[in-house]
N, C-alpha and C positions, 0 to 999 in steps of 0.2 A: 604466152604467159597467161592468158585472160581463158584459153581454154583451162589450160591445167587449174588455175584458181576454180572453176567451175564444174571440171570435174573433183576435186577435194569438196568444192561444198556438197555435189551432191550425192557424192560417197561417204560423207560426214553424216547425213541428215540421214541417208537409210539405216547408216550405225545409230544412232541416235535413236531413230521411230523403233527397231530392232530390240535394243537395249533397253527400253522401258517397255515395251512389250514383255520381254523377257521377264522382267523384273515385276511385272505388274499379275504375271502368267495371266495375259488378255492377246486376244487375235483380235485381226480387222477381214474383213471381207475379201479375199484374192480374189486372183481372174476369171476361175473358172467358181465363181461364189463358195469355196470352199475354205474356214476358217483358217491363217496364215500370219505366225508372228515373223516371217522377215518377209514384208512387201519390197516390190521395189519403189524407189521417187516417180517412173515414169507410171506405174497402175495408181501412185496416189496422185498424181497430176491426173491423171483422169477419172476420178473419183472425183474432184474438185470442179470439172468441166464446167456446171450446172449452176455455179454459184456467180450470182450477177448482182452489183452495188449500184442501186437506185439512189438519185441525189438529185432534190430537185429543191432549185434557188427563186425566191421571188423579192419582191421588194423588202418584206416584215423580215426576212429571216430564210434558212432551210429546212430541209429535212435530209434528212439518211436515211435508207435501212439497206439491210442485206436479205435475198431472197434466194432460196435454194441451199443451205446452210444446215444440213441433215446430222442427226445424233452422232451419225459414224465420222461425220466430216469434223465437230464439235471434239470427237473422242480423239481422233488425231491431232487437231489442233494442240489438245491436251498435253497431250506426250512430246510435242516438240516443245511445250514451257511457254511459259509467259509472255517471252515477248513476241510469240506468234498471236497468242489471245487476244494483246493490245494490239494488234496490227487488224486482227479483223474487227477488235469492239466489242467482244461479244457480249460482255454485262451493260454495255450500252444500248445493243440493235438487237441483241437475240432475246431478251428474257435469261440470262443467267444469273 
């Protein structure tokens, strides 16, 4: 059960990053760096590798930020909608 839920989401999200691609007629970087509007989930899972959330607590308060968060990484974020954006922050930790 927990497979197949899992594979539908990530069969979902490649129709999805796909489809606004399409629509947007915008590519993202493929594997062999060659412009590609249907990536798959596993090349944008590793496009994603690099990106690390620093978070450091002291007595006054914290901080956050996100480091390694690249224009291409931002562009995809894009295309899968909002509630991927609020998931990383990014008009809070990136400058958007």
């Amino acid at each position: 059960m927990i497979t197949t839920l899992s594979l539908f989401i990530y069969s979902l999200t490649e129709f999805r990053v796909g489809k606004a691609l399409g629509e947007r007629n915008e590519t993202v970087p493929g594997k062999v760096r060659t412009p590609t509007r249907k990536p798959t989930l596993t090349w944008l899972f590793f496009l994603f590798r690099g990106v690390q959330v620093l978070e450091i607590t002291w007595d006054g308060g914290s901080a956050r930020t996100i480091h390694g968060l690249k224009d291409v990484l931002k562009h995809i974020l894009g295309l899968l909608g909002p509630a991927c954006e609020k998931y990383y922050r990014l008009d809070k930790y990136c400058g958007m």
